[in-house]
N, CA, C and O of each residue as an XYZ file, in Angstrom:
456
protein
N     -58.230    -14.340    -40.967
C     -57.158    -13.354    -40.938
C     -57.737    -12.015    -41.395
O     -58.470    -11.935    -42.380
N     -57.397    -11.006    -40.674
C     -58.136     -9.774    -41.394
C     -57.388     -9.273    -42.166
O     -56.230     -9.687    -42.212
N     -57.874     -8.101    -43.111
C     -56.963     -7.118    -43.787
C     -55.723     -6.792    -43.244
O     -54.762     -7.107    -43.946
N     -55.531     -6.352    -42.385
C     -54.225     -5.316    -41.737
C     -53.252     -6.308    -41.941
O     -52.359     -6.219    -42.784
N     -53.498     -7.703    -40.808
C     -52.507     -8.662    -41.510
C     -52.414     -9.666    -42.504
O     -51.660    -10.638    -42.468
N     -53.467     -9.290    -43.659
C     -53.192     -9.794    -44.887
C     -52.063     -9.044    -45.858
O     -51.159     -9.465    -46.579
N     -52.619     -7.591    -45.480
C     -51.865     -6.348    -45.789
C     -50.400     -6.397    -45.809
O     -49.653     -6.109    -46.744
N     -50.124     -6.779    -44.713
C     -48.739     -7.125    -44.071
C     -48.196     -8.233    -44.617
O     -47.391     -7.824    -45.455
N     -48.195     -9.060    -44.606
C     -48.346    -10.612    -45.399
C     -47.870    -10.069    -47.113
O     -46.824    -10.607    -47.478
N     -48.308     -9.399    -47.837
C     -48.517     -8.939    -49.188
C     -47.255     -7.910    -48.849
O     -46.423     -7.613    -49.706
N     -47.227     -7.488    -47.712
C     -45.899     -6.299    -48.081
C     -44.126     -7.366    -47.955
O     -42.985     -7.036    -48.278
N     -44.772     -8.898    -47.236
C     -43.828     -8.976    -47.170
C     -43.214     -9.996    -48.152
O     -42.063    -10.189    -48.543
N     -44.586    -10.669    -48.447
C     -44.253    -11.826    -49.614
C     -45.064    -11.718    -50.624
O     -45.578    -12.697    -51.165
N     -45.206    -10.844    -50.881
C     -46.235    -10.293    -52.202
C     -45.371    -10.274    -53.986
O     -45.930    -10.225    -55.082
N     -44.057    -10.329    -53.709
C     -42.986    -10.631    -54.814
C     -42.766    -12.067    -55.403
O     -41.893    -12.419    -56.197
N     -43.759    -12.810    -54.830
C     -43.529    -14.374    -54.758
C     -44.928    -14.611    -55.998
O     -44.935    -15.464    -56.886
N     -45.912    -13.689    -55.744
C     -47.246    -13.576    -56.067
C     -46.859    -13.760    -57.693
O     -45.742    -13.381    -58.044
N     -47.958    -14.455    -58.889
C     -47.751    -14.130    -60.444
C     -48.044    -12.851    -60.574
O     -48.319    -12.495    -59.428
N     -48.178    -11.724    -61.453
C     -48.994    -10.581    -61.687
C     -50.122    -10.550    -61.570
O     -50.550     -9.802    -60.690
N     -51.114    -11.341    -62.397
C     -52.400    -11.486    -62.103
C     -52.831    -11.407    -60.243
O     -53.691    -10.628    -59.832
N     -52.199    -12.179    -59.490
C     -52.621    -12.757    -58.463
C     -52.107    -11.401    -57.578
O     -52.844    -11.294    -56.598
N     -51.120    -10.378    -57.608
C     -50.785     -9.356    -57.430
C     -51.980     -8.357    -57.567
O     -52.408     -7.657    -56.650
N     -52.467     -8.395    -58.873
C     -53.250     -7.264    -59.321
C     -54.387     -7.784    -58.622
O     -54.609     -7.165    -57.581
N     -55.366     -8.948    -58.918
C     -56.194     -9.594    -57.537
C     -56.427     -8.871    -56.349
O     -57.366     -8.179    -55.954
N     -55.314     -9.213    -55.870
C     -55.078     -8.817    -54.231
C     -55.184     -7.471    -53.972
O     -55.942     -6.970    -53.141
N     -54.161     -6.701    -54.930
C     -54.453     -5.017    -54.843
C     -55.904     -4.474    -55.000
O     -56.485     -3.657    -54.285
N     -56.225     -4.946    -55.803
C     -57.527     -4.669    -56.305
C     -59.079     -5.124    -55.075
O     -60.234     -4.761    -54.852
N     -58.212     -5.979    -54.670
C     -59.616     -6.690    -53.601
C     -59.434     -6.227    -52.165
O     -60.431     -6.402    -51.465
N     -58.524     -5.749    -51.653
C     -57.865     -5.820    -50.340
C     -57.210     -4.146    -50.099
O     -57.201     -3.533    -49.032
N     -56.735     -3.708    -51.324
C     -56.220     -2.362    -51.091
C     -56.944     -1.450    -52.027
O     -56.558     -0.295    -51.850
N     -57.750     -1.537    -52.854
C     -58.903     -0.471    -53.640
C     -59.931     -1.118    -53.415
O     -60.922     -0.596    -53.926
N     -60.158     -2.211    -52.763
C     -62.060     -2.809    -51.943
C     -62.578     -2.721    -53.077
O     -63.331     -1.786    -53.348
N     -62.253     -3.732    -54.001
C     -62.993     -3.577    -55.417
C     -63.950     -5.110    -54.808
O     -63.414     -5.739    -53.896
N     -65.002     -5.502    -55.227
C     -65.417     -6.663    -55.268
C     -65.020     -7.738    -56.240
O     -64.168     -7.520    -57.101
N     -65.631     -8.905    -56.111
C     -64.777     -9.809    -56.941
C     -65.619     -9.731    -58.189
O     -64.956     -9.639    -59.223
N     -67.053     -9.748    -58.342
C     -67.458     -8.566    -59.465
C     -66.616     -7.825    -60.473
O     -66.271     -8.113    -61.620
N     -66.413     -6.891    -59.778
C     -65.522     -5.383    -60.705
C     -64.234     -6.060    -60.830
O     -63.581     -5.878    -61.858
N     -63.759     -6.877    -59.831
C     -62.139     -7.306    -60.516
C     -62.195     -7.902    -61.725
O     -61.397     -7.639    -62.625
N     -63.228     -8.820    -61.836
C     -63.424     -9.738    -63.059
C     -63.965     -9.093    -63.583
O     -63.882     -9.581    -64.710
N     -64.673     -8.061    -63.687
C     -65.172     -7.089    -65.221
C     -64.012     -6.301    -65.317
O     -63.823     -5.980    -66.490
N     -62.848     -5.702    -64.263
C     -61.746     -5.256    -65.107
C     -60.843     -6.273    -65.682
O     -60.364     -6.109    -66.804
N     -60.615     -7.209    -65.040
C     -59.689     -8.096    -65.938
C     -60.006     -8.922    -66.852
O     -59.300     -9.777    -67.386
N     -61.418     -8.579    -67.086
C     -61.479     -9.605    -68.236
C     -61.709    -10.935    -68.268
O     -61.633    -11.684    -69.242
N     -62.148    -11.329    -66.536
C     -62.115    -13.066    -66.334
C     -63.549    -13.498    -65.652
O     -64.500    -12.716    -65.653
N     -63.601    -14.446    -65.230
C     -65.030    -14.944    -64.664
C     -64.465    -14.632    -63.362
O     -63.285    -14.498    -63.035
N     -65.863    -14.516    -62.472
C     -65.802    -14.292    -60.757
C     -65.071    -15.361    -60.391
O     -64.126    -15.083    -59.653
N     -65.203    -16.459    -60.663
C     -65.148    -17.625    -60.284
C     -63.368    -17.252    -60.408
O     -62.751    -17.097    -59.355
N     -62.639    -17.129    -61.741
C     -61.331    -16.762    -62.040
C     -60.678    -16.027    -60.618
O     -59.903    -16.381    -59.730
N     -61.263    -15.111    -60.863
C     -61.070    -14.256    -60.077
C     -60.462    -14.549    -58.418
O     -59.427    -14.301    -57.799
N     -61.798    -15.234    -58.139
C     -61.870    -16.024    -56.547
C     -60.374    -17.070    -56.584
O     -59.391    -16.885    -55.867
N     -60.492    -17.905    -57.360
C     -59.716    -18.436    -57.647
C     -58.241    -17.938    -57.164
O     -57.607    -18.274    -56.164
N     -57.949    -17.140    -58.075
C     -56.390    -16.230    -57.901
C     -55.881    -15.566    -57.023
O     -54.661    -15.480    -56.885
N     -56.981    -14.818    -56.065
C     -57.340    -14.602    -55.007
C     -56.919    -15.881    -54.029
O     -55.786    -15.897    -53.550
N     -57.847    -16.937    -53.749
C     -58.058    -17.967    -52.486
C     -55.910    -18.379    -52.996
O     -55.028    -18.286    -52.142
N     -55.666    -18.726    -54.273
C     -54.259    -19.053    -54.110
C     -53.179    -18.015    -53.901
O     -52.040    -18.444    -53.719
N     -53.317    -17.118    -53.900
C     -52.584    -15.533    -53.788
C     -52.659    -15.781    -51.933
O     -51.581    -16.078    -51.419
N     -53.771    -15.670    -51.077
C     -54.427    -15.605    -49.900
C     -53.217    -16.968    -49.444
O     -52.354    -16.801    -48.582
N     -53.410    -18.354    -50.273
C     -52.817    -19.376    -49.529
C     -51.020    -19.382    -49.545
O     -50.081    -19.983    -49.024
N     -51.201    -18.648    -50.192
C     -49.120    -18.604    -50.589
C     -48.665    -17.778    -49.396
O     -47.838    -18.164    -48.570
N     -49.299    -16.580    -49.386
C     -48.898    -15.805    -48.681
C     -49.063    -16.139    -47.225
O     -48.142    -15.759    -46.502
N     -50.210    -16.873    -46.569
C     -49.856    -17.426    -45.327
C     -49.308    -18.696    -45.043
O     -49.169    -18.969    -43.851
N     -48.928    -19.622    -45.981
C     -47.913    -20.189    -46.079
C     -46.645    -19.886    -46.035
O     -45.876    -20.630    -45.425
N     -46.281    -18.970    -46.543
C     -44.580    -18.569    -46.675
C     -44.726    -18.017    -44.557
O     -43.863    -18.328    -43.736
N     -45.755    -17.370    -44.286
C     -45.622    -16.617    -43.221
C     -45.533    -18.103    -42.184
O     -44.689    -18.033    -41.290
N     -46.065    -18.952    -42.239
C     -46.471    -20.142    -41.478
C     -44.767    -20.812    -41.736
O     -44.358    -21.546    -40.837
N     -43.972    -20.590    -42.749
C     -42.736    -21.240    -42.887
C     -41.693    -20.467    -41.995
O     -40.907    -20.753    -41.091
N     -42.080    -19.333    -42.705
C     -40.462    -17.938    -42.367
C     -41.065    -17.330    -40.813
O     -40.221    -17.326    -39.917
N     -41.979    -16.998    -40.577
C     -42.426    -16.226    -39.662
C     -41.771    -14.713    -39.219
O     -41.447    -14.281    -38.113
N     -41.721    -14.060    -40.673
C     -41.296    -12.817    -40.651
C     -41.897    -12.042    -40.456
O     -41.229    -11.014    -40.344
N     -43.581    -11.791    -40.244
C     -44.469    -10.677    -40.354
C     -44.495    -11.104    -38.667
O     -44.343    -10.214    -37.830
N     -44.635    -12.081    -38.385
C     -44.745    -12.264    -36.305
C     -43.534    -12.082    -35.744
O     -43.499    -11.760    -34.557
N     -42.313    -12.252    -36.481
C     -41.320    -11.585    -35.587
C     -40.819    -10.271    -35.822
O     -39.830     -9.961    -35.159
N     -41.359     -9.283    -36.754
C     -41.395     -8.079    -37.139
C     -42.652     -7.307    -35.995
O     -42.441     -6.173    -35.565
N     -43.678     -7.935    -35.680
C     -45.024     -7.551    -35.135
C     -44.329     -7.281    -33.695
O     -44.371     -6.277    -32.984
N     -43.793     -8.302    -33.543
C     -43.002     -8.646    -32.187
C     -41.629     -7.759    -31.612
O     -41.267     -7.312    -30.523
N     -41.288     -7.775    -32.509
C     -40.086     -6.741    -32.758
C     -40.342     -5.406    -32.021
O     -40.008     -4.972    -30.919
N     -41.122     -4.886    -33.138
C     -42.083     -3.660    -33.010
C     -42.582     -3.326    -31.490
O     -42.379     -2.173    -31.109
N     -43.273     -4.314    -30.511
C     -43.820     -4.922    -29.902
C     -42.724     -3.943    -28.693
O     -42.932     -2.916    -28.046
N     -41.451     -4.934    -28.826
C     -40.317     -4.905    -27.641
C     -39.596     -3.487    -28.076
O     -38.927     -3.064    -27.133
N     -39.556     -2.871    -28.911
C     -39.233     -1.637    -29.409
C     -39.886     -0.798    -28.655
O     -39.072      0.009    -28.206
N     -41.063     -0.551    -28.245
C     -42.193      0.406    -27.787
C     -41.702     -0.236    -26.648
O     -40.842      0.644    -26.646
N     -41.432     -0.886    -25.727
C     -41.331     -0.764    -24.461
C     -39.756     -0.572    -23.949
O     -39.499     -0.103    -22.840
N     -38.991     -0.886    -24.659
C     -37.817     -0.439    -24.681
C     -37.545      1.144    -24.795
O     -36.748      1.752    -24.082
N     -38.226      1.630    -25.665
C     -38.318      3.437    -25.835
C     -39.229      3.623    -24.670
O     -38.468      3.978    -23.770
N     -40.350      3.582    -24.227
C     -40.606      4.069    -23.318
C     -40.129      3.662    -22.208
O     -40.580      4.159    -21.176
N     -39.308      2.861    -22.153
C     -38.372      2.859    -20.226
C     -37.424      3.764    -20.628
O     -37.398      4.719    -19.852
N     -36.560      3.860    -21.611
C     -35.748      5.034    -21.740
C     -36.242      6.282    -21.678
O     -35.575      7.175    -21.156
N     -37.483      6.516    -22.203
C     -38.128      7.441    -21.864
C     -38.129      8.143    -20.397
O     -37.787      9.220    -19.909
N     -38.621      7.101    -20.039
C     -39.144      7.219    -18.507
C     -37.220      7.507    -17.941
O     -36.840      8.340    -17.117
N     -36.622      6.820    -18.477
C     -35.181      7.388    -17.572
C     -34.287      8.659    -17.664
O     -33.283      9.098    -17.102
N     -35.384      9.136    -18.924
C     -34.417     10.374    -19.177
C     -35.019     11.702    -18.288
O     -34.755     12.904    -18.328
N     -35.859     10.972    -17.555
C     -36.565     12.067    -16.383
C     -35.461     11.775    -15.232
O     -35.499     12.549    -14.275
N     -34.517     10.787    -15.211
C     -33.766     10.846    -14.345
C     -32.965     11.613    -13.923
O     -32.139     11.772    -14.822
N     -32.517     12.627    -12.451
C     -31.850     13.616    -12.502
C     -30.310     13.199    -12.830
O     -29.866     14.129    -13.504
N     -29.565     12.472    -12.700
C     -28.438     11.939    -12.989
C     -28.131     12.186    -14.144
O     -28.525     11.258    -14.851
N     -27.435     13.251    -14.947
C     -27.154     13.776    -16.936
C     -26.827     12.590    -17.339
O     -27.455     12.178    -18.314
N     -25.556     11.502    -16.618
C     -25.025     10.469    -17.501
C     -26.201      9.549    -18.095
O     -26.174      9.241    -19.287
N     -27.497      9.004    -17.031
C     -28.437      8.357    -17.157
C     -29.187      8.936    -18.686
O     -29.332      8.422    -19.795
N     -29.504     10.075    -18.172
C     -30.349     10.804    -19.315
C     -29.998     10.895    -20.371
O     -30.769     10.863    -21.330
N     -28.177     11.093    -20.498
C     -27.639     10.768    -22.051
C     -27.637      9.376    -22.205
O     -28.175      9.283    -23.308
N     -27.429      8.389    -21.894
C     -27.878      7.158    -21.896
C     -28.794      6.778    -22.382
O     -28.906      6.100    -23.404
N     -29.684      7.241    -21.583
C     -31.494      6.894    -22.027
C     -31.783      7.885    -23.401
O     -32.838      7.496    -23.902
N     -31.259      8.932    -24.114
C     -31.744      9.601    -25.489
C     -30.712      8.615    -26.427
O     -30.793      8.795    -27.642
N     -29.968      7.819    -26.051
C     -28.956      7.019    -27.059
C     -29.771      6.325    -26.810
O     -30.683      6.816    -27.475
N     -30.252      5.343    -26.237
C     -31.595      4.525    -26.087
C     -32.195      4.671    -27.391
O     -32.042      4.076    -28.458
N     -32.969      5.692    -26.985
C     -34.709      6.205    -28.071
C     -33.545      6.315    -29.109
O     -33.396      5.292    -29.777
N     -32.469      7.612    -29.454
C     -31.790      7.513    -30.995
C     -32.167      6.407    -31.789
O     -32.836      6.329    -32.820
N     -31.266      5.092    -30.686
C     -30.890      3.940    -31.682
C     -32.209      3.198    -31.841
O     -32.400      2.494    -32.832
N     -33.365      3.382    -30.630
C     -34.639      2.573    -31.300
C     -35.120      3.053    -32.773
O     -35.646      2.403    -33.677
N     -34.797      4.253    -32.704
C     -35.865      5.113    -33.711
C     -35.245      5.085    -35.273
O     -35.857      5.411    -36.290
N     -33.481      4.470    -35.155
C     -33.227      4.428    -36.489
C     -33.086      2.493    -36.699
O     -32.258      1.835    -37.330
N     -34.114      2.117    -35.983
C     -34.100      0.821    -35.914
C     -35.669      0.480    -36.753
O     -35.917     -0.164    -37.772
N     -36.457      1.169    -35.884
C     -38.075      1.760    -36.655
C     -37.631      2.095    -37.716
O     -38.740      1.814    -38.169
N     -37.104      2.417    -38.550
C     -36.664      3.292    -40.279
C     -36.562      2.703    -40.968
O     -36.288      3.115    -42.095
């Protein structure tokens, strides 16, 4: 799994995480600290460290493997962008009713994106 959607994963079930295993993750994944410097800032062995980490790493794609909220958000997103751009594309239509149509379109995608 790479960063971006580990990243994602942590934004969405990262409240589930202990503190330690929070600070871990921030520290390894969003300030690219090594597992080194995490364990000389916190005070623990590498090994600790890895540790809190590999179970922080397994919770979080577990809950995603249960709920599947970060793939139907991805997905979401996904059908959003093609939905705005056919409205897009219709508000080139000469017909005004179409064209107000199609900017209520994009409106409601865009306070859907928010």
């Amino acid at each position: 799994m790479d960063a971006l959607e580990m990243t994602l994963l942590y934004d969405y079930y990262g409240e589930l995480l202990t503190d330690r295993q929070r600070m871990c993750f921030d520290l390894y994944h969003n300030q690219d600290y090594s597992l080194s410097e995490i364990a000389q800032e916190l005070q623990v062995s590498r090994q600790g460290v890895y540790d809190n980490l590999s179970r922080a790493e397994a919770l979080l794609k577990n809950m995603e493997e249960k709920t599947g909220c970060v793939k139907r958000d991805l997905n979401n997103r996904k059908v959003m962008r093609t939905i705005v751009s056919a409205a897009k594309a219709l508000e080139q239509h000469t017909d005004s009713q179409v064209k107000t149509l199609a900017q209520t379109i994009v409106n409601a995608a865009q306070l859907l994106e928010e």
